[in-house]
GUTORVEX-844397 format. One record per residue (C-alpha): x, y, z; residue number from 0; residue in three letters. Coordinates in steps of 0.5 Angstrom, whole numbers, plus 500, padded with zeros to 3 digits. Last residue first. Example, Ala and Ser with C-alpha at 12.3 -4.5 7.8 and 13.67 -1.06 7.14 Angstrom:
east, north, up, marro, tise
527, 498, 514, 1, SER
525, 491, 516, 0, ALA
***
This chain:
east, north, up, marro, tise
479, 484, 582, 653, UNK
486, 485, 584, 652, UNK
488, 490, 589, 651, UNK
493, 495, 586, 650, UNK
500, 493, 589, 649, UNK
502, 496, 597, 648, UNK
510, 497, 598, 647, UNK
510, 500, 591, 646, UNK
517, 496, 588, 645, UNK
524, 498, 590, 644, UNK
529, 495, 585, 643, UNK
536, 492, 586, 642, UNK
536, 489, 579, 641, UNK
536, 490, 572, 640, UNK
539, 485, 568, 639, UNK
539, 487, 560, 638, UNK
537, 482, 554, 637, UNK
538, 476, 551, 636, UNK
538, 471, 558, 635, UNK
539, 463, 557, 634, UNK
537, 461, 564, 633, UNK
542, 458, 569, 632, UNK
544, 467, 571, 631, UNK
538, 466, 575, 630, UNK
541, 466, 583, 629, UNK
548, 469, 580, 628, UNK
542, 476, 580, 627, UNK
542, 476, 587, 626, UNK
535, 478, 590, 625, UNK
535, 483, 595, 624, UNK
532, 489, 591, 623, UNK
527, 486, 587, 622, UNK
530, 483, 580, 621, UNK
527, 485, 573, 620, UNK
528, 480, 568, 619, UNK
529, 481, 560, 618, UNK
530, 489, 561, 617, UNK
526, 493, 556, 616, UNK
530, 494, 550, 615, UNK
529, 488, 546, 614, UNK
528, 482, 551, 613, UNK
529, 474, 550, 612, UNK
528, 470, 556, 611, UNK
529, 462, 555, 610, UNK
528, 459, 561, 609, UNK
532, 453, 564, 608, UNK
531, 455, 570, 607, UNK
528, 459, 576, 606, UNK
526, 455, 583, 605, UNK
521, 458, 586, 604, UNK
524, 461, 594, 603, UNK
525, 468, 591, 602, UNK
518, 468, 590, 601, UNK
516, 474, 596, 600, UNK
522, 477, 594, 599, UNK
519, 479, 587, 598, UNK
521, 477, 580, 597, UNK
519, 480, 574, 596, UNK
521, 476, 568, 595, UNK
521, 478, 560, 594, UNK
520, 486, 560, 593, UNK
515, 491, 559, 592, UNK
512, 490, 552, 591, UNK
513, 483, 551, 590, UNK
517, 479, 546, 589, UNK
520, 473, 548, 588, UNK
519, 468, 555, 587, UNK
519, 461, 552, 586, UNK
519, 458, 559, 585, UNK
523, 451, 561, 584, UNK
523, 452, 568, 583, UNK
519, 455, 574, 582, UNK
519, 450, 579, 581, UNK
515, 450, 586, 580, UNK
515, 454, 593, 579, UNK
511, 458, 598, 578, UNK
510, 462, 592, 577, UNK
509, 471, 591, 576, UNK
511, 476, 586, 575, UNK
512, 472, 579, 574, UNK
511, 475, 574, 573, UNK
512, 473, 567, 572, UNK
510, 476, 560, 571, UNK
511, 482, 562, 570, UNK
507, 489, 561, 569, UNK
502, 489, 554, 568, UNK
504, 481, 552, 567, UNK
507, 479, 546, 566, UNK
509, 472, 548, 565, UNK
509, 467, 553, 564, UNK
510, 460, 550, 563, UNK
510, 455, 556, 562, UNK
515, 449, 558, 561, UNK
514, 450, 566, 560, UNK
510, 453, 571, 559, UNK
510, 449, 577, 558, UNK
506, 452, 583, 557, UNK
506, 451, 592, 556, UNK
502, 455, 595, 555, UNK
503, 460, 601, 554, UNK
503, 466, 598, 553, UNK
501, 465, 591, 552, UNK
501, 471, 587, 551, UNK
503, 468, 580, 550, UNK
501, 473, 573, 549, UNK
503, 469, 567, 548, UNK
503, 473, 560, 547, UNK
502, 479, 563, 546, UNK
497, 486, 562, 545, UNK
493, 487, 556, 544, UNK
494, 479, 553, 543, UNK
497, 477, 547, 542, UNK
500, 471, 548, 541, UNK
499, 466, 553, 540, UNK
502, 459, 550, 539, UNK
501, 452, 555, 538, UNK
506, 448, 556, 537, UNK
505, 447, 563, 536, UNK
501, 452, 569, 535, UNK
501, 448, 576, 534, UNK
496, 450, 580, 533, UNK
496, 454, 587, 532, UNK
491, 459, 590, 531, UNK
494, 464, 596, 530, UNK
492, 471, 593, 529, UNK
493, 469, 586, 528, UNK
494, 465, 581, 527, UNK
493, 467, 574, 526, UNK
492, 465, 567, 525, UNK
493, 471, 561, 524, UNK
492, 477, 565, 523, UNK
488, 483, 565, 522, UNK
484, 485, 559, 521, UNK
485, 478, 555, 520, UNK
487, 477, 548, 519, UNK
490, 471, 548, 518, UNK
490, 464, 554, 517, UNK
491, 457, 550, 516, UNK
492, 451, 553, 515, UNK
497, 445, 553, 514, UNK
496, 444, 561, 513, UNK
492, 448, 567, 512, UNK
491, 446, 573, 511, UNK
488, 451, 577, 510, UNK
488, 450, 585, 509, UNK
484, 453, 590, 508, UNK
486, 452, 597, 507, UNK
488, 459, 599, 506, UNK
484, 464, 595, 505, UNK
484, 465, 588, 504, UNK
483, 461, 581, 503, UNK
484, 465, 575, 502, UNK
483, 463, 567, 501, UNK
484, 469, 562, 500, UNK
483, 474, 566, 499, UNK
479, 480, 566, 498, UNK
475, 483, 561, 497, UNK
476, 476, 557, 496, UNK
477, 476, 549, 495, UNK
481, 469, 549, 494, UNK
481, 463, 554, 493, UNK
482, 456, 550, 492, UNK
482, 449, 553, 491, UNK
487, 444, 551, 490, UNK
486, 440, 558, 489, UNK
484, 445, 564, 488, UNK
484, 442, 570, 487, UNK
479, 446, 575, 486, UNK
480, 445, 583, 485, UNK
474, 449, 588, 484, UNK
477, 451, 594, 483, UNK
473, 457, 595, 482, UNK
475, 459, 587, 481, UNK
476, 457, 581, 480, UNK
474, 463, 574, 479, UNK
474, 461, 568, 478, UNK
474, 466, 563, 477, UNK
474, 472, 567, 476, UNK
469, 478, 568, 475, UNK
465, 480, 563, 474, UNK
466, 474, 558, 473, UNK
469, 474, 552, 472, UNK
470, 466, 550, 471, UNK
473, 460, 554, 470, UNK
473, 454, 550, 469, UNK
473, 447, 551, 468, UNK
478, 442, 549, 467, UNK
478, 438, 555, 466, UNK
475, 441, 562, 465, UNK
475, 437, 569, 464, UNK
471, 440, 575, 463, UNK
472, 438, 582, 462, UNK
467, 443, 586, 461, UNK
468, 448, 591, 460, UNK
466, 454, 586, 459, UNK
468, 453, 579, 458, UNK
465, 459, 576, 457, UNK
466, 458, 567, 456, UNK
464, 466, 563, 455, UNK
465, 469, 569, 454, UNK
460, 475, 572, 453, UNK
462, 482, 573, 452, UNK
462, 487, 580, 451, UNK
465, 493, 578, 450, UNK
460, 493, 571, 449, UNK
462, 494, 564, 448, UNK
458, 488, 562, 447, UNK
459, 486, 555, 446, UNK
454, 483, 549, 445, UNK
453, 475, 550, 444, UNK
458, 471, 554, 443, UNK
461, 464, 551, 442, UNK
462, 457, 553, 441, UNK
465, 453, 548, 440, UNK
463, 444, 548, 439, UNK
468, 439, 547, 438, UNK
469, 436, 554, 437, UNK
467, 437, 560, 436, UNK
469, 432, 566, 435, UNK
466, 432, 573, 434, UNK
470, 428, 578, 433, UNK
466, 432, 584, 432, UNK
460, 437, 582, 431, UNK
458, 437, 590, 430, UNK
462, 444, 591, 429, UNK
457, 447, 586, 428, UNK
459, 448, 578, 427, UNK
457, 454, 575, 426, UNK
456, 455, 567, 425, UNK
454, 461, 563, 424, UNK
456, 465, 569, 423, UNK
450, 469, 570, 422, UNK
445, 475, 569, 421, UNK
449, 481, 566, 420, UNK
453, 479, 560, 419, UNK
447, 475, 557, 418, UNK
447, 468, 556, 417, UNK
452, 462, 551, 416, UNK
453, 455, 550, 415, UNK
456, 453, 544, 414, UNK
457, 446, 540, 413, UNK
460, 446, 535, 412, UNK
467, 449, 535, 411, UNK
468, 445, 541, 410, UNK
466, 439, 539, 409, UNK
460, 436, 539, 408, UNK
459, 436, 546, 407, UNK
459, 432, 552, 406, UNK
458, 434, 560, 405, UNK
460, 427, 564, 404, UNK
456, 427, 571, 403, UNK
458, 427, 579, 402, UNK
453, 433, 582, 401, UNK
453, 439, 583, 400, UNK
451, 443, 576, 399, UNK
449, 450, 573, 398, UNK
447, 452, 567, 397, UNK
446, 458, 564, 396, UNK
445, 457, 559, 395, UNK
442, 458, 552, 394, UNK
444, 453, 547, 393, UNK
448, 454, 540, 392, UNK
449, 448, 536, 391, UNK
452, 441, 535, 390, UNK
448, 436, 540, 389, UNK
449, 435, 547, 388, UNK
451, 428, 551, 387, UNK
450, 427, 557, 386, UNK
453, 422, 562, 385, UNK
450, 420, 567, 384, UNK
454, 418, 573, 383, UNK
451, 422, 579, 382, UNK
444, 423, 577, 381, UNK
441, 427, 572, 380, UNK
433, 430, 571, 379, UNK
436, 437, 572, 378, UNK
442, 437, 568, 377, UNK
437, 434, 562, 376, UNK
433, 440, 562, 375, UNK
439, 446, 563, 374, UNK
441, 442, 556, 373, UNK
435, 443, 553, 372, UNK
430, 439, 550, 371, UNK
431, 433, 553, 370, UNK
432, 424, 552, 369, UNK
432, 427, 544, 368, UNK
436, 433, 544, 367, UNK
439, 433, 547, 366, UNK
442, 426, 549, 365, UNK
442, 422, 557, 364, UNK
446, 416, 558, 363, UNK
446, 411, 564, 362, UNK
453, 409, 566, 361, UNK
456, 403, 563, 360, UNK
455, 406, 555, 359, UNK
462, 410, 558, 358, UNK
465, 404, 558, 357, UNK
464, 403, 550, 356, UNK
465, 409, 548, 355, UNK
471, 410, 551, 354, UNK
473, 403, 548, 353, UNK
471, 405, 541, 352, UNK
475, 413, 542, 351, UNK
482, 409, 544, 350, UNK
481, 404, 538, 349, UNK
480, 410, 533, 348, UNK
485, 414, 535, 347, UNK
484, 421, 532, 346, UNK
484, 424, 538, 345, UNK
490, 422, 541, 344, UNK
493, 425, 547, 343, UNK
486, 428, 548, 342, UNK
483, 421, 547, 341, UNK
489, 417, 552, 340, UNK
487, 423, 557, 339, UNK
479, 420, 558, 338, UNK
481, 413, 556, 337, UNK
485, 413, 563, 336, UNK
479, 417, 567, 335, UNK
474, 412, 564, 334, UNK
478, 406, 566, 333, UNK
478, 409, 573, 332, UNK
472, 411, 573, 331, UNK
469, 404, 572, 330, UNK
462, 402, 570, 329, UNK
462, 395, 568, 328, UNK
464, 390, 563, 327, UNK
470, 388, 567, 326, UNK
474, 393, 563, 325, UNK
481, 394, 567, 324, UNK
486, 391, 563, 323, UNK
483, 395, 558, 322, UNK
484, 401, 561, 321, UNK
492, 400, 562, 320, UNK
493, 399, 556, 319, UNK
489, 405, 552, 318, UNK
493, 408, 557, 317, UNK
500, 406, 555, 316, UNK
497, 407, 547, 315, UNK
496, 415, 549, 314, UNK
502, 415, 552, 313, UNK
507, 413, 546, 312, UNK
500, 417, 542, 311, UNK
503, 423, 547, 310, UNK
510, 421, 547, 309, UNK
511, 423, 539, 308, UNK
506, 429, 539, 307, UNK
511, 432, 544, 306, UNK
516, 431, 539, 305, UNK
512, 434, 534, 304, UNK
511, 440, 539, 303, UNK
518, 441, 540, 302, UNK
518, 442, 533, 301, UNK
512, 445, 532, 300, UNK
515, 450, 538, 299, UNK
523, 450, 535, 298, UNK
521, 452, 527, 297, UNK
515, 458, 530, 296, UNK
521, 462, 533, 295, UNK
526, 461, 529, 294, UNK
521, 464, 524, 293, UNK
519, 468, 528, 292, UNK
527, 471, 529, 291, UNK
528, 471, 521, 290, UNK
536, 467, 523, 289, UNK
536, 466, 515, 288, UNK
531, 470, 510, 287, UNK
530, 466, 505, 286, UNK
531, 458, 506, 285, UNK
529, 461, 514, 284, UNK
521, 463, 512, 283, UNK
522, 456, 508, 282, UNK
524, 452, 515, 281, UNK
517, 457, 518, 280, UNK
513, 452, 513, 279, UNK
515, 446, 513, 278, UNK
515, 446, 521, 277, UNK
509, 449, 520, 276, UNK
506, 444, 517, 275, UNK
509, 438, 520, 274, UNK
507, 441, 527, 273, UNK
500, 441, 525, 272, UNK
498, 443, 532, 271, UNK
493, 448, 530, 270, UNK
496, 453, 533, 269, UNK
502, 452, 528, 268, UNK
499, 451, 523, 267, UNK
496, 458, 524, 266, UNK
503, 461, 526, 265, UNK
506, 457, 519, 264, UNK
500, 462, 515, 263, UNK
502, 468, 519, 262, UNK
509, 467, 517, 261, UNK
508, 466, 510, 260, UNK
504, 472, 510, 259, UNK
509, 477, 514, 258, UNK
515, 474, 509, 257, UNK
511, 476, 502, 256, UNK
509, 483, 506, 255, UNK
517, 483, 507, 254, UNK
518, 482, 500, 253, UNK
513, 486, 497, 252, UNK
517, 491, 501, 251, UNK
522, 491, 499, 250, UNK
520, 491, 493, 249, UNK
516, 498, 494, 248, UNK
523, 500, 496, 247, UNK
528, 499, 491, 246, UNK
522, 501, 486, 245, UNK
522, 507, 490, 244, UNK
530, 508, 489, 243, UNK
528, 507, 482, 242, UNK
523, 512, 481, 241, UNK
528, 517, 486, 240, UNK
534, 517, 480, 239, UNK
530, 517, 474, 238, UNK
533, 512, 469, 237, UNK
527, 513, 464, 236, UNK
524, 520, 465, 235, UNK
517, 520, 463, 234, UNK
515, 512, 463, 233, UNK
520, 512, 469, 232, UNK
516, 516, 473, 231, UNK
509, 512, 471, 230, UNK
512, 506, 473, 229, UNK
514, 508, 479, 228, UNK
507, 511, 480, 227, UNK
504, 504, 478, 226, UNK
508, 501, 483, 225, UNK
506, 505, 489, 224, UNK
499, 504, 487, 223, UNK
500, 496, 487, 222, UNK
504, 497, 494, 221, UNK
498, 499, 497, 220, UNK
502, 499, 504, 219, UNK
500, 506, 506, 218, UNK
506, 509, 507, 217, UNK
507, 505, 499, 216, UNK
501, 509, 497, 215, UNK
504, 516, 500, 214, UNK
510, 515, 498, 213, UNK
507, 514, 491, 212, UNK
503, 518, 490, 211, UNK
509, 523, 493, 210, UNK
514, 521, 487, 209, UNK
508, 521, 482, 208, UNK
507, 528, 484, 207, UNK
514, 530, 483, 206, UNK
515, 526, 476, 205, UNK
510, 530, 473, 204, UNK
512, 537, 476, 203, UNK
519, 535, 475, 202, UNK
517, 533, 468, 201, UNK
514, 539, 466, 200, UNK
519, 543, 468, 199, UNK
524, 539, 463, 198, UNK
518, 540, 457, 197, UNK
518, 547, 459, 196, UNK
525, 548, 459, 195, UNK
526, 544, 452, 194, UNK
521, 547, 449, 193, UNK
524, 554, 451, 192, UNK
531, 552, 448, 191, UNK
527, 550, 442, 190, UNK
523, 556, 441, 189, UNK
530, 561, 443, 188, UNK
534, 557, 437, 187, UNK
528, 558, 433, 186, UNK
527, 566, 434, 185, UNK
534, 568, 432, 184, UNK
533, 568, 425, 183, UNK
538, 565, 421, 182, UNK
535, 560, 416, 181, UNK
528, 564, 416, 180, UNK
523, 560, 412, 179, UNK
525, 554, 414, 178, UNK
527, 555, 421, 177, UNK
521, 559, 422, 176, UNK
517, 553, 418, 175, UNK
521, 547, 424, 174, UNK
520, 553, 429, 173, UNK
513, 552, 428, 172, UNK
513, 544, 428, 171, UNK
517, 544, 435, 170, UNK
510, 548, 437, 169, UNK
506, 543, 435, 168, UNK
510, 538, 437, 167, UNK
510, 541, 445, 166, UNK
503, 542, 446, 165, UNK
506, 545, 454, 164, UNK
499, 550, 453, 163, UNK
505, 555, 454, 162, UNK
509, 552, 448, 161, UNK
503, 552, 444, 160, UNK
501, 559, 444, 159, UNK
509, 561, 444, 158, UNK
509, 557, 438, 157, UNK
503, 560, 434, 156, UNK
507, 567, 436, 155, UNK
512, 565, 432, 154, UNK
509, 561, 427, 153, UNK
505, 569, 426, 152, UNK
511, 573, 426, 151, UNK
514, 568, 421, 150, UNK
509, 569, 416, 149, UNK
508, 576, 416, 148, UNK
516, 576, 416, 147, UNK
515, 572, 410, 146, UNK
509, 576, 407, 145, UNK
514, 583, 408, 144, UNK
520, 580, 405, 143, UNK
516, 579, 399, 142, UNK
513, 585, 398, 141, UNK
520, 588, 398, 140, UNK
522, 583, 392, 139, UNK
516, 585, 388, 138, UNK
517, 593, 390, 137, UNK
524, 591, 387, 136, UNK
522, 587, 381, 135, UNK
518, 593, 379, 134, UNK
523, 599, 380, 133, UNK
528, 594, 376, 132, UNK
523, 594, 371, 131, UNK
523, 601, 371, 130, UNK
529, 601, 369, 129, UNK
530, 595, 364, 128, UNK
525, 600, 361, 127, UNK
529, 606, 361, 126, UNK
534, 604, 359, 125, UNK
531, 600, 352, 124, UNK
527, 606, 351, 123, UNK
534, 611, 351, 122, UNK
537, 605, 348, 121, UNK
532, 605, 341, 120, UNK
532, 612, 341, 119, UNK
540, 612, 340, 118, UNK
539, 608, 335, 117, UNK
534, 613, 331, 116, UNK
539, 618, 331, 115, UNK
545, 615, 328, 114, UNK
540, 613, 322, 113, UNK
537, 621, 321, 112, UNK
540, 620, 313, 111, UNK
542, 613, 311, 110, UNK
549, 613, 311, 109, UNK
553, 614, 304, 108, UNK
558, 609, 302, 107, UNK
563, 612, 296, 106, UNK
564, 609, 289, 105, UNK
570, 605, 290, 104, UNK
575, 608, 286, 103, UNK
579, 604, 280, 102, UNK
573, 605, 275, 101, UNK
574, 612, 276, 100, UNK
566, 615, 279, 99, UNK
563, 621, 275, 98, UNK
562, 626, 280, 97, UNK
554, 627, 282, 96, UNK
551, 634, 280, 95, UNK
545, 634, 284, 94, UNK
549, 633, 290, 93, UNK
553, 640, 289, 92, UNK
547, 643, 287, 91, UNK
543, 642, 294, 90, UNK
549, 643, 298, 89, UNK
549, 650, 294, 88, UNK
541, 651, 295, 87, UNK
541, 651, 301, 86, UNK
538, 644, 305, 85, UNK
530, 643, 307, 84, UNK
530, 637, 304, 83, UNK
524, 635, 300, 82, UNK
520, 629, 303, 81, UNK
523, 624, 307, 80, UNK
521, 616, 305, 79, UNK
521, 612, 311, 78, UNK
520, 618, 315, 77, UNK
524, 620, 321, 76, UNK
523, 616, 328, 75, UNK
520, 621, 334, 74, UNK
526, 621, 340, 73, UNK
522, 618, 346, 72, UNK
522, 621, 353, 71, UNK
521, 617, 358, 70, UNK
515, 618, 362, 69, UNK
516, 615, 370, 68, UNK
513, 607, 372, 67, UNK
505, 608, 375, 66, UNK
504, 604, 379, 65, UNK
500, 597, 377, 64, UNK
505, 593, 381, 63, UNK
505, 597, 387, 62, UNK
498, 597, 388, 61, UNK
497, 589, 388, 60, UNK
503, 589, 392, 59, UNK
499, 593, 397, 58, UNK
493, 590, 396, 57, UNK
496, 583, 397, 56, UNK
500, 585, 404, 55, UNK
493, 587, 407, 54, UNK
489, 581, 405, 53, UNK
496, 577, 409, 52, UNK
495, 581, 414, 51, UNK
488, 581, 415, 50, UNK
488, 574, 415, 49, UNK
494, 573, 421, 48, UNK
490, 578, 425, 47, UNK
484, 573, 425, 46, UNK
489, 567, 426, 45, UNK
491, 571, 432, 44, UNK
484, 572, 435, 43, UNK
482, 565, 434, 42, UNK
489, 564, 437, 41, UNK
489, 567, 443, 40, UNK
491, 573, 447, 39, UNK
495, 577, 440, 38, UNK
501, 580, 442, 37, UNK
504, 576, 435, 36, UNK
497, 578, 431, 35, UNK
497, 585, 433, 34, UNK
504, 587, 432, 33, UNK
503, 584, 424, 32, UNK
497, 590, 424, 31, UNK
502, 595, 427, 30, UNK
507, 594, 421, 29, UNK
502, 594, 416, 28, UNK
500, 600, 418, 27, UNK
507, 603, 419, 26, UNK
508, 601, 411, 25, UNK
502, 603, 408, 24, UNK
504, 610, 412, 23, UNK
510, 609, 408, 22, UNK
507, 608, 401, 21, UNK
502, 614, 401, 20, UNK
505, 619, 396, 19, UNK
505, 614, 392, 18, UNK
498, 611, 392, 17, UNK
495, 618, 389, 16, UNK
490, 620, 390, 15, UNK
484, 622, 385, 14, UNK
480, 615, 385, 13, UNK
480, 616, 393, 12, UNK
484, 612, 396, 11, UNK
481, 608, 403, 10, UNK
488, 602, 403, 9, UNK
482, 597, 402, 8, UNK
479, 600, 396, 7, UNK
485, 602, 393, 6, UNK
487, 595, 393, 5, UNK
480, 592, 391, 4, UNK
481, 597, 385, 3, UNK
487, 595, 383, 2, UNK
485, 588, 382, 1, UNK
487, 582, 387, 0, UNK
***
C-alpha cells in the first residue's frame, strides 16, 4: 500500500503530520478488532476482519515512510585545501624545514582535518543504526497487531463454530490460535467448550434416541427400538443404558419368538395334528423349559394322539361290525356304526366306501342337480333320503321334521346362512327323528340385539345328530335344544354366539356333546340349565365371555369329563345344580375369576381327577356347607375358598 492510500484511509490531509496522530490510530484500530469478535455472524465478522487487516496495512505503510529525525552532519574538508589561514610565525616555521640526520626518522605528520572526519562518519553510522531500529520496532509493533487480529478473528470463528455444534471446524481454529499464539489462554477454554458441547450434545442425542426407544419397544416395533440402540452407540460406544436397552429388546425378541412358536404348536393342535404340535411345544420346552403353555399344549396333543390311537382301534371295530350287517339293503344300524367309524377316522378309505355304499340303499337327493336349493330338496324328501348338498353358500332357513340325512361337503365348504332377524338358520321339529347332519356350517347374517333372538341350529322335540358341523355368530346361541329335543354334537364347533356356545334347557332335554369346540361366545361356552342333562366330554372351551361349562341341571343327571377349559371371562366350571353324575378328568386352567364354582345344589356330583390351576384367583370356590376334604382328589394349584354365601336369587338366564 502507498503512502498516499494510507493517508487517505486514516483521513490526513497532505500538511498533517501522521505522528502526531499514532495513538488515536491505535484506539481505532482497537475498536475495529472488538467489532469483529462481537460481531452476530459470520458475513459481518469476515467484513470487520477485512477492515482490520486493510487498516493494519495503512498504518504500517504510514510507519515505514515516517519521516526518521535530522542528523547532524560535519561537513568534509577539501582534498586539496587552499592557503592556510595560520600566522605568520607557524607559517615560516614550517617553511624552513630542518634537515633530517640520516639516524632519525623523518617525522610522520597526520593529514590535517583527518581525526574530524571520522568522527562524522560514526555520528552518521549512529544515527542510522538508530533509526533503523526506529523502523524495525514500528515493523515488529505492526506485527503483533496483525496477529492479534488474526487471533481475534479465529477466536470469534471458533466461538461461531462451537455454537453451530460444527466441532472440527472450531478445533481447526484453536489448532492456528494455538499455532499463532502458543501461550494464550483462548486454546485451552476453546477446547474445554468443545468438549462440553460435544458432551451436551451426546446427552441430548443419546436422551432422545433412548426415549425412541422405549416408546418403540412399549409398542412392540423392536426393529425401531433397535435402531435407537444402534444410534446411541454409534454416539457413545459402551453407553450404559444403550445396553440395557438392547438387553431388553432381545428379550423381547426372544419372547415375541417364544409367542409365535406357541401360537404355531396351539393351531396344530387345534387342527389335531398331535404330531405337529407334539414336535412343535417339545421345542418351546428345549428352550424355555417348564414354559406353562407349552406344557400345557405337549400333554393335550399328547393325550390327543393317544386318543387318536383308540379312535382307528374303534373305527376299525366298527367297520367290523357294519359289515357284518350288510345285507345289501337299507340298515340304520350299519349306518349309525359306519357313521362314527368316519368321524373316529376320517381318512379311512375302507370305511368311507362302505358308507357310501349302504348309504345308496335309501333314495339319494343332490343339489343342485335333483333341486335347486337345499330348502327345495327338504320339501320333496321322504323319511330316509338322504341329501346330499354341494360346497357353497345356501340361503335358509331350513326347517326339517322328518327322518333324513343332511350332507355337506365339509364344513368349510359348505355354508348355509340367513339374516339375524328372521330365523334360526336351521330347525328340527319333534318329527326330526334319527337325523344326522354332517360337514356343513350354519351361520347368521349381520347382528340382532333384540331381547328375544333367534338361535343359529333349534332342535325342538326332535332327535338330531351333528358331525363336523359349525356354529357361527348367531343372535342368540349356537345350537340351542330345547321342549325334550336331544342333540348330539360330535366335532362340532360354536364360536362368536351372543349367547351360549350350545345350550339345552328345560327338563328332558339333553345336549351330547363330545370333542368339539365352544370360543368365543358372549355367555357361556356349553350349558345345561334349568332341568337339561347331557354329558359334555373332551370338548375344549376357551375363551368365552362368561364361563367355560356352566351346569344348572336340577334333577338331571350329567357327566362332564376330559374337557380343556381355559381363559374364560369368569370360571371355567360352574357346577350350581345336578341330581347326579361325574365330573372327572378336566383340564381347568387360566380363567379370569377362579377355576371351579361349586354350589349346594351339585354336592351329590362326583368331582375328580381334575386338574385345576389358578393364579391369583382361587382354584375352586366351595359354598357354605360343602367340605373341602370332598375335592381334595383333584390336583389343585392355587387357593381354597370356602364357606361362602352366594346371592339366594341368580340373575335369570336368557
Amino acid at each position: 500500500m502507498t503512502l498516499e492510500d494510507a493517508r487517505k484511509i486514516f483521513g490526513l490531509g497532505p500538511d498533517d503530520d501522521a505522528a502526531a496522530h499514532l495513538a488515536e490510530f491505535r484506539e481505532a484500530r482497537e475498536r475495529i478488532a472488538e467489532f469483529v469478535r462481537l460481531a452476530p455472524n459470520d458475513t459481518l465478522a469476515l467484513r470487520f476482519q477485512e477492515d482490520l487487516e486493510e487498516f493494519d496495512r495503512a498504518l504500517a505503510a504510514v510507519r515505514e515512510h515516517m519521516e526518521l529525525p535530522e542528523i547532524p552532519v560535519t561537513p568534509e574538508p577539501p582534498l586539496f585545501p587552499g592557503p592556510s589561514p595560520l600566522p605568520a610565525a607557524v607559517k615560516e616555521e614550517s617553511a624552513r624545514p630542518e634537515p633530517l640526520s640520516a639516524a632519525e626518522p623523518a617525522p610522520v605528520v597526520a593529514k590535517r582535518g583527518g581525526g574530524a572526519k571520522a568522527l562524522n562518519w560514526s555520528l552518521v553510522l549512529l544515527l542510522a543504526a538508530m533509526g533503523g531500529g526506529y523502523v524495525y520496532l514500528r515493523i515488529e509493533e505492526d506485527k503483533q497487531l496483525q496477529l492479534k487480529g488474526r487471533v481475534t478473528f479465529l477466536e470469534r470463528q471458533g466461538a461461531i463454530f462451537v455454537e453451530n455444534r460444527r466441532w472440527q471446524e472450531a478445533r481447526e481454529a484453536y489448532e492456528q490460535i494455538e499455532v499463532l499464539a502458543p501461550d494464550s489462554e483462548i486454546v485451552s477454554m476453546g477446547r474445554r467448550s468443545i468438549e462440553a458441547g460435544i458432551d451436551e450434545e451426546q446427552r441430548q442425542f443419546l436422551g432422545y434416541w433412548m426415549g425412541e426407544g422405549l416408546a418403540a419397544l412399549e409398542s412392540n416395533r423392536l426393529d425401531d427400538a433397535q435402531k435407537a440402540v444402534e444410534l446411541m452407540l454409534s454416539m457413545r460406544p459402551g453407553d450404559p443404558g444403550a445396553i440395557e436397552l438392547r438387553g431388553r429388546i432381545e428379550r423381547a425378541r426372544s419372547f415375541e419368538k417364544i409367542q409365535n412358536e406357541l401360537l404355531a404348536a396351539k393351531l396344530k393342535l387345534d387342527a389335531r395334528d398331535w404330531e405337529g404340535a407334539i414336535t412343535a411345544s417339545a421345542a418351546i420346552l428345549h428352550t424355555v423349559p417348564g414354559q406353562p403353555e407349552a406344557t400345557t399344549i405337549l400333554a393335550d396333543a399328547t393325550t390327543g394322539q393317544r386318543k387318536q390311537e383308540l379312535d382307528f382301534k374303534r373305527a376299525a371295530d366298527l367297520l367290523k361290525q357294519a359289515k357284518a350287517l350288510d345285507q345289501g339293503s337299507f340298515n340304520p344300524k350299519a349306518l349309525e356304526l359306519l357313521r362314527e367309524a368316519a368321524v373316529l377316522a376320517p381318512a379311512d378309505k375302507e370305511v368311507a366306501a362302505l358308507l357310501e355304499k349302504m348309504s345308496s340303499y335309501s333314495r339319494t337327493v343332490r343339489v343342485p342337480g335333483d333341486f335347486a336349493t337345499p330348502a327345495d330338496a327338504l320339501a320333496n324328501a321322504h323319511d330316509r333320503d338322504r341329501i346330499l348338498i354341494d360346497a357353497g353358500q345356501w340361503k335358509g332357513p331350513l326347517l326339517i321334521d322328518k327322518e333324513v340325512e343332511l350332507q355337506g361337503a365339509g364344513s368349510g365348504k359348505t355354508e348355509v346362512e340367513c339374516p339375524a332377524d328372521s330365523s334360526a338358520v336351521i330347525s328340527f321339529g319333534p318329527g326330526a327323528r334319527g337325523v344326522r347332519v354332517t360337514g356343513i356350517t350354519f351361520r347368521h347374517q349381520l347382528l340382532d340385539p333384540a331381547a328375544e333372538r333367534f338361535s343359529v341350529g333349534l332342535v325342538k322335540g326332535g332327535d338330531v345328530s351333528f358331525t363336523d358341523c359349525h356354529f357361527l355368530d348367531g343372535a342368540g346361541h349356537g345350537l340351542a335344544v330345547i321342549g325334550g329335543g336331544t342333540a348330539s354334537a360330535l366335532r362340532c364347533r360354536f364360536a362368536g354366539n351372543g349367547w351360549d356356545g350350545a345350550s339345552a334347557s328345560g327338563p328332558g332335554s339333553t345336549l351330547l356333546a363330545r370333542e368339539s369346540e365352544a370360543t368365543g361366545n358372549f355367555e357361556h361356552g356349553l350349558d345345561l340349565w334349568d332341568g337339561a342333562g347331557g354329558a359334555l366330554t373332551g370338548n375344549r372351551c376357551e375363551g368365552n365371555s362368561r364361563n367355560g361349562i356352566q351346569i344348572d341341571a336340577k334333577a338331571a343327571a350329567v357327566t362332564v369329563s376330559d374337557n380343556q377349559l381355559k381363559a374364560n371371562r369368569e370360571f371355567g366350571l360352574v357346577l350350581a345344580s345336578a341330581a347326579s353324575g361325574d365330573v372327572r378328568g378336566n383340564s381347568i386352567t387360566g380363567n379370569l375369576l377362579g377355576g371351579l364354582v361349586v354350589r349346594t345344589l351339585a354336592q351329590k356330583l362326583v368331582v375328580t381327577n381334575n386338574r385345576i390351576q389358578s393364579g391369583k384367583t382361587p382354584s375352586i370356590v366351595l359354598e357354605k356347607g360343602l367340605s373341602t376334604s370332598t375335592y381334595k382328589p383333584n390336583e389343585i394349584t392355587g387357593a381354597v375358598m370356602d364357606n361362602v354365601s352366594f346371592d339366594p336369587a341368580p340373575p335369570e338366564k336368557p
